[in-house]
GUBALO-207512 format. One record per atom (N, C-alpha, C): x, y, z. Coordinates in steps of 0.2 Angstrom, whole numbers, padded with zeros to 4 digits, always signed. Each point is the difference from the previous one (the first is absolute). Layout:
XYZ ...
***
This chain:
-0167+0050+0699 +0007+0002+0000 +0003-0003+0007 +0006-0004+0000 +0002-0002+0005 +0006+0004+0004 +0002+0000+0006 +0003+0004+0004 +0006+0003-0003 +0002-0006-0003 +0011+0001-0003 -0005+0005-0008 -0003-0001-0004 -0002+0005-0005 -0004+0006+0002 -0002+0002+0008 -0001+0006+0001 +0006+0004+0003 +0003-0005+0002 +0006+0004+0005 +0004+0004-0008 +0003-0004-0006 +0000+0000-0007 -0001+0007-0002 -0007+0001+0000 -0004+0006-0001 +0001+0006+0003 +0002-0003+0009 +0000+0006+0001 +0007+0004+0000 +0005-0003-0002 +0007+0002+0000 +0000+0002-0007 -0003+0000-0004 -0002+0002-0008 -0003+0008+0001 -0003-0002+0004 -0005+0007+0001 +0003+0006+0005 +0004-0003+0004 +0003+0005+0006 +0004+0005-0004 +0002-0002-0006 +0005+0005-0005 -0005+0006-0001 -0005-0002-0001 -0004+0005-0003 -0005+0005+0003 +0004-0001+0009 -0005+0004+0005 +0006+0006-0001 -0004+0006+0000 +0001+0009+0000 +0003+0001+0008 +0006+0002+0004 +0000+0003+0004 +0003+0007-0001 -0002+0004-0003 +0000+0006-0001 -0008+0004+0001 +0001+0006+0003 -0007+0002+0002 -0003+0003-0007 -0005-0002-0002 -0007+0001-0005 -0004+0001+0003 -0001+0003+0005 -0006+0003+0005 -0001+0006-0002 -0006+0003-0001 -0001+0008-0003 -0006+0001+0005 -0005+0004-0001 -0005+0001+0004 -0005-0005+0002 -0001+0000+0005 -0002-0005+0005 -0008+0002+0002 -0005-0002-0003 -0007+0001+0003 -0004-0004+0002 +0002-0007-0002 -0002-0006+0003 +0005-0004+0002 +0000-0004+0004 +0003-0004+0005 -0002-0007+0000 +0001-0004-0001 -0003-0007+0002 +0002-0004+0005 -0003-0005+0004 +0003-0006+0004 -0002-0008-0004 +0003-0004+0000 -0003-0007-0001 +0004-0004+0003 -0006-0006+0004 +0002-0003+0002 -0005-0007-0001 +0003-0007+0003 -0004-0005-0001 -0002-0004+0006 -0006-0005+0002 +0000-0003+0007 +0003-0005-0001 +0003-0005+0004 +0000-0007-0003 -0006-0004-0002 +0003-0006-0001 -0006-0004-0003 -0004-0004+0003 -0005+0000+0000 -0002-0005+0005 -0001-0006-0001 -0004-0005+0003 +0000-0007-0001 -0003-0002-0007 -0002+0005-0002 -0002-0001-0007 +0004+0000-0005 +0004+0003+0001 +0008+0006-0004 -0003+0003-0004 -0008+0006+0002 +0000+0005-0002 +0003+0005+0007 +0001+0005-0006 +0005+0007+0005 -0005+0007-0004 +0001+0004+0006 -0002+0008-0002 +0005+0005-0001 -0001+0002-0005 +0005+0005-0002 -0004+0006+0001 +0003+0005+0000 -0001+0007+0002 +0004+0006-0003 -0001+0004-0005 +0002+0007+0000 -0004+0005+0003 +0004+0008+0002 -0004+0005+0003 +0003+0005-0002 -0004+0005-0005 +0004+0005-0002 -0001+0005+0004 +0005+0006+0003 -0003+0006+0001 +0004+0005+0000 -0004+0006+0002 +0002+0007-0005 +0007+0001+0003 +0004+0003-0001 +0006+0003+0003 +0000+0009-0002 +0002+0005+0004 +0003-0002+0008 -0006-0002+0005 -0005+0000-0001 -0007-0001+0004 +0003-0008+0004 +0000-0006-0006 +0000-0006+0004 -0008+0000+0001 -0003+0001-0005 -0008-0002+0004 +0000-0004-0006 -0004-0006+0002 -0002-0007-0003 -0007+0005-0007 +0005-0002-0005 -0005+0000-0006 -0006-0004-0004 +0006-0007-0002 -0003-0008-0001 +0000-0004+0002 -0002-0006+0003 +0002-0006+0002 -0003-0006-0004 +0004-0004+0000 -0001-0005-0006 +0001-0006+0004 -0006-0007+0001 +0004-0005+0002 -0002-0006-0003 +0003-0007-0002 -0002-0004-0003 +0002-0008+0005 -0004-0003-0004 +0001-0008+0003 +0004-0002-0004 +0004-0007-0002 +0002-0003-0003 +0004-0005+0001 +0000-0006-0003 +0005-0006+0002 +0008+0001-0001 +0004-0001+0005 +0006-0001+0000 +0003-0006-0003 +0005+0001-0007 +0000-0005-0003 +0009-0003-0003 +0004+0007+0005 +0006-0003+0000 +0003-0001+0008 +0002-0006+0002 +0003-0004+0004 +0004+0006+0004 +0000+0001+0006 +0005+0003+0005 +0005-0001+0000 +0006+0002-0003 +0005+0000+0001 +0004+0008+0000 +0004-0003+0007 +0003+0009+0000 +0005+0000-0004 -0002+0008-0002 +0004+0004-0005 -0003-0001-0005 -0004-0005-0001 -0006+0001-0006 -0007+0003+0001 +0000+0005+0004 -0008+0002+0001 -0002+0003-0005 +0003+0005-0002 -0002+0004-0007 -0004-0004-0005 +0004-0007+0000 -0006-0004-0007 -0006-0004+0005 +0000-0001+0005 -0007-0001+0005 -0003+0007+0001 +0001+0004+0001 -0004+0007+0001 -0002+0004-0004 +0005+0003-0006 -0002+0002-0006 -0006+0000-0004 +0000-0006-0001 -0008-0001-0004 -0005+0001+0003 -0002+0001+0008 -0005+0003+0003 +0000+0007-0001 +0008+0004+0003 -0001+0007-0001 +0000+0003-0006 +0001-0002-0004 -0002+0002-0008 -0006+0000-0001 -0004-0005+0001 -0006-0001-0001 -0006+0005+0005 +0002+0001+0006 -0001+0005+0005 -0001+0006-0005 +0005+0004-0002 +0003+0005-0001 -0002+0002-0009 -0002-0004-0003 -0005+0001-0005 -0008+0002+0000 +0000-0001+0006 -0006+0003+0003 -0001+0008+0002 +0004+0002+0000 +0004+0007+0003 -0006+0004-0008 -0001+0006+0004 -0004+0005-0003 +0007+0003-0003 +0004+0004+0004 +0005+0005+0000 +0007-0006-0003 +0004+0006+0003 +0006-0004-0004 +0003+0004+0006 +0006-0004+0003 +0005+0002+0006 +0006+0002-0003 +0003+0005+0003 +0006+0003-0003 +0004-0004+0005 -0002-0002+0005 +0007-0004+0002 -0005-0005+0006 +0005-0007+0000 -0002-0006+0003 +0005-0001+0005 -0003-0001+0006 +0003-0002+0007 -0001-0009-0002 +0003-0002+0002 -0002-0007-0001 +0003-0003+0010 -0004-0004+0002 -0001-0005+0006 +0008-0006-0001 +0006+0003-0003 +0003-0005-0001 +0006+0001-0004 +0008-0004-0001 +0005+0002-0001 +0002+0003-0008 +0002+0005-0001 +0003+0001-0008 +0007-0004-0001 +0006+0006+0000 +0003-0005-0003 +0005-0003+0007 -0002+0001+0004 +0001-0005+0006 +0001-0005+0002 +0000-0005-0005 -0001-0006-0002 +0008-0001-0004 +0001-0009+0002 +0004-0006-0001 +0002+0004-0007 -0007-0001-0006 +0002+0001-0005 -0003+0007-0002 +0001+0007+0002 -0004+0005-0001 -0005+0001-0003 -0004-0005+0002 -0005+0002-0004 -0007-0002+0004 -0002+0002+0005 -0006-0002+0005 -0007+0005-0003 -0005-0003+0005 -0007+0003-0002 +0000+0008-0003 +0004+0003+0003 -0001+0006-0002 +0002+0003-0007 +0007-0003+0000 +0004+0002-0007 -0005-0006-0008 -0001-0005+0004 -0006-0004-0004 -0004+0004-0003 -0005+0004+0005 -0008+0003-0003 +0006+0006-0002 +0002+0003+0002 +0004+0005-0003 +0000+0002-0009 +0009-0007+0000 -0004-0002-0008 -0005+0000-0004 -0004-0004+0002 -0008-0002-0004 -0004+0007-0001 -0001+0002+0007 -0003+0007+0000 +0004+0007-0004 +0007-0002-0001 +0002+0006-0004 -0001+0006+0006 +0001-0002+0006 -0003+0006+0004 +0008+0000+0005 +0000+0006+0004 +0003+0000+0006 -0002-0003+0006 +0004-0004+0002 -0002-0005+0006 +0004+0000+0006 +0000-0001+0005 +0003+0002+0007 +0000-0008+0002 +0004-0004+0002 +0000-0005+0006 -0001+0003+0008 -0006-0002+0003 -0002+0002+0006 -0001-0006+0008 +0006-0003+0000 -0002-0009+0001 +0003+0001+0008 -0004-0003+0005 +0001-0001+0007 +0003-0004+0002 +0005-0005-0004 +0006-0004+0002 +0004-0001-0005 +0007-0002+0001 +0005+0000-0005 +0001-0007-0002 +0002+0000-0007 -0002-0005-0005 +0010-0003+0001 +0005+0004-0003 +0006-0001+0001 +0004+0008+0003 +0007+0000+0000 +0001+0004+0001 +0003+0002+0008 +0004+0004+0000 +0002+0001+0007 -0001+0009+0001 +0002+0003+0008 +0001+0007+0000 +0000+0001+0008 +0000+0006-0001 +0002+0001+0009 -0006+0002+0004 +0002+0002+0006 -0007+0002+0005 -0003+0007-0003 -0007+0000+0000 -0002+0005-0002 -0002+0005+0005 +0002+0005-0001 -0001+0006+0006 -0006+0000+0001 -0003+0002+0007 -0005+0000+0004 -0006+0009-0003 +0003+0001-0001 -0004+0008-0007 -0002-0001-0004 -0007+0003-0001 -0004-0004-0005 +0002+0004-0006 +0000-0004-0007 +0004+0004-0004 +0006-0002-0001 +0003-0003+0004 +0008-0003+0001 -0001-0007-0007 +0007+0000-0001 -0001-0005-0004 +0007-0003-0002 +0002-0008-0001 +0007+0000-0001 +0001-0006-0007 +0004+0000-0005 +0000-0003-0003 -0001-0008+0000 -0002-0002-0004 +0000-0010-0001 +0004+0000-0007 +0006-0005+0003 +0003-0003-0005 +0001-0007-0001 +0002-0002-0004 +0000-0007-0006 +0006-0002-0002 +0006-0004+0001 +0004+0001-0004 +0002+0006+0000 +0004+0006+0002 +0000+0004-0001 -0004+0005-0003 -0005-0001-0003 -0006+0004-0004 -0004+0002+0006 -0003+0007-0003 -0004+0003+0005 -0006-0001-0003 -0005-0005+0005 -0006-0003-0002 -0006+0003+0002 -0001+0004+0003 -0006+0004+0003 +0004+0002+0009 -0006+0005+0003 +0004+0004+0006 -0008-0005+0005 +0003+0001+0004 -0004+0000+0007 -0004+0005+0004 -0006+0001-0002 +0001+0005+0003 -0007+0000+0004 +0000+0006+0009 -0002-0001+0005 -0004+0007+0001 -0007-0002-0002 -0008+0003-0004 -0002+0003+0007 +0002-0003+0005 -0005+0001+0007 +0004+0000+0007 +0002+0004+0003 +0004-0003+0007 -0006-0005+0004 +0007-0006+0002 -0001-0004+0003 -0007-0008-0006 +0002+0001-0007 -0001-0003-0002 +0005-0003-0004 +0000-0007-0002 +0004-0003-0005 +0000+0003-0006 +0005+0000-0003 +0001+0003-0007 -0002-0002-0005 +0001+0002-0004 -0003-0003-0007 +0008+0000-0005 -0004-0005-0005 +0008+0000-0006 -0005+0001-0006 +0005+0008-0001 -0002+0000-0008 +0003+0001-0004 +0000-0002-0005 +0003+0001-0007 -0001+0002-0006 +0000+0001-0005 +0000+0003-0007 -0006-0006-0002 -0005+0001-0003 -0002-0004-0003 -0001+0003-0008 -0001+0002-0004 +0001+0003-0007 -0002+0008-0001 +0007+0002-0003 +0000+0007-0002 -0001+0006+0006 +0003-0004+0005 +0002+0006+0008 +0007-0003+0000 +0003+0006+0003 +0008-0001+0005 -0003-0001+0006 +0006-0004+0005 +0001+0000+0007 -0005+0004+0004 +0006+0005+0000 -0004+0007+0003 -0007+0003-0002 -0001+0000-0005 -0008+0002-0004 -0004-0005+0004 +0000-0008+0001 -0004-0004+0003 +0000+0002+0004 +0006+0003+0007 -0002+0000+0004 -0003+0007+0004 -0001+0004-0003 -0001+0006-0001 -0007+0000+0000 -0004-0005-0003 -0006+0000-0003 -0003-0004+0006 +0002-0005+0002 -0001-0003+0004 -0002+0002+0007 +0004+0004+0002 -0001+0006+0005 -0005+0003+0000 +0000+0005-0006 -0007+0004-0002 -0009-0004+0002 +0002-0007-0004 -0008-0002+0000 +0001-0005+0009 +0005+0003+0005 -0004-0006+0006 -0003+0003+0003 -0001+0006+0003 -0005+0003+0003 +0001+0000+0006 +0008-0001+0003 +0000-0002+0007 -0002-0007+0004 -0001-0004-0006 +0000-0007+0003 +0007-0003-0002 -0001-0006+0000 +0007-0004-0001 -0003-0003-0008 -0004-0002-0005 +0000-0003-0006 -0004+0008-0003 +0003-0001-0007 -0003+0006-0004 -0006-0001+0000 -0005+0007+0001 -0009-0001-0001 -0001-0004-0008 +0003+0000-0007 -0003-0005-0004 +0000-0006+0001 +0007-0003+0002 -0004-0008+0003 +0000-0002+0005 -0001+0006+0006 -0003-0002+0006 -0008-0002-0004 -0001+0006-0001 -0008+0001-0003 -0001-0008-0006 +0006-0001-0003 -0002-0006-0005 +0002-0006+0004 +0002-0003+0004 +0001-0005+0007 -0007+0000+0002 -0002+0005+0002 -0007+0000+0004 -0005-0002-0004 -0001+0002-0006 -0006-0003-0005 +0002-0006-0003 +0006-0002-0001 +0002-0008-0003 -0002-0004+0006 -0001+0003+0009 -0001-0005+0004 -0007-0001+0001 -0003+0005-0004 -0010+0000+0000 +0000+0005+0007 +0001+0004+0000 -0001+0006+0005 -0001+0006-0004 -0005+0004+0002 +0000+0007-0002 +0006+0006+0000 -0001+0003-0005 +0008+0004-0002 +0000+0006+0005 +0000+0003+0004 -0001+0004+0005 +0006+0006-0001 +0000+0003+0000 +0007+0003+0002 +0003+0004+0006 +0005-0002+0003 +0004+0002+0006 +0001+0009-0002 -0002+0004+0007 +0002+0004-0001 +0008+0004-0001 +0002+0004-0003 +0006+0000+0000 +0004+0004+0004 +0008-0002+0003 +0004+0001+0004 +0002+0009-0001 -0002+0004+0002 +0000+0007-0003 +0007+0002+0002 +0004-0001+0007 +0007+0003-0001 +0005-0004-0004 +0000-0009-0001 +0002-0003-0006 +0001+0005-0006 -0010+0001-0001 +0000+0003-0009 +0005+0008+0001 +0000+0002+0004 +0003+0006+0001 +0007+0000-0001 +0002-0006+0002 +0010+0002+0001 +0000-0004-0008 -0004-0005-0003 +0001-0002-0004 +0002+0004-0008 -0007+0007+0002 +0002+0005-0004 +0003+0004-0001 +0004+0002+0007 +0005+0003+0000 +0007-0002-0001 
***
């Protein structure tokens, strides 16, 4: 597939991502992410499933694999997909909802990694990505939990939102079958007082060949969180 017939594909496809919440009860949680490639152009891909509300690590799945479509931004989803699918058939369990390491419909043509495996997977998927792809938005308040919209064209394309005082923020967005708020909502619940959610903190960490360890969790965070 060449660039101009993936770009094609993915504006075909962006019609058919859900932002309406389809989220129901929540017992497993997933992170995915992938390493780059190296001088071989094999890369590591990583899922990590674990329980919720616990956040303790159930599964971990990680695979090798050559990367075999061409870097081009805005195109990751067809360069990463076919490792974390292939990851993610590996999976004993089944995840009631997926964190993804990366943009949903935050994207030029709304349709990035997240709302990608979204579709394919037929699952609820979260864009969880540490820098912005397009889009514009204002200063984000210095209180964790703060959070201000990103918009496109006038379209509201995912929020910004500030996980950790005195860390950069994060931009997320709907990746299939959650609203706005629902992502970011959930997003909150799984960081544990750090600044990236523990799923693909934890799935970062194994796609980079490091053991999955888990960070203790921020106890007055989980607190106000719950209240």
């Amino acid at each position: 597939m060449t660039p101009d017939q993936a770009k094609k594909v993915q504006r075909e496809l962006a019609v058919m991502v859900s932002r309406r919440n389809e989220l129901e009860t929540v017992r497993l949680v997933a992170g995915v992410d992938i390493s780059a490639p190296n001088a071989e152009g094999l890369a590591r891909a990583a899922v990590v499933v674990l329980s919720y509300p616990e956040l303790a690590p159930v599964e971990t799945k990680v695979i090798t694999e050559r990367v075999t479509f061409p870097y081009v931004p805005g195109l990751l989803s067809f360069r990463e997909s076919p490792l974390i699918l292939a990851v993610c058939e590996e999976l004993e369990g089944t995840p009631d909802l997926i964190l993804v390491d990366g943009q949903g419909i935050a994207h030029p043509r709304r349709l990035g990694l997240a709302s990608h495996l979204g579709l394919l997977w037929d699952k609820p998927t979260i864009g969880c990505a540490k820098s912005r792809l397009c889009g514009e938005h204002k200063i984000v308040p210095a209180e964790p939990g703060s959070y201000v919209e990103m918009t496109d064209n006038g379209e509201v394309i995912g929020a910004v939102l500030r996980t950790r005082a005195g860390a950069a923020p994060l931009y997320i967005s709907i990746g299939h079958k959650v609203d706005l708020e629902t992502a970011v909502s959930w997003v909150l619940r799984c960081c544990c007082g750090q600044r990236l959610p523990e799923p693909t903190r934890l799935a970062h960490t194994a796609a980079s060949g490091h053991p999955t360890a888990p960070k203790p969790a921020d106890k007055h965070l989980q607190m106000k969180l719950e209240l």
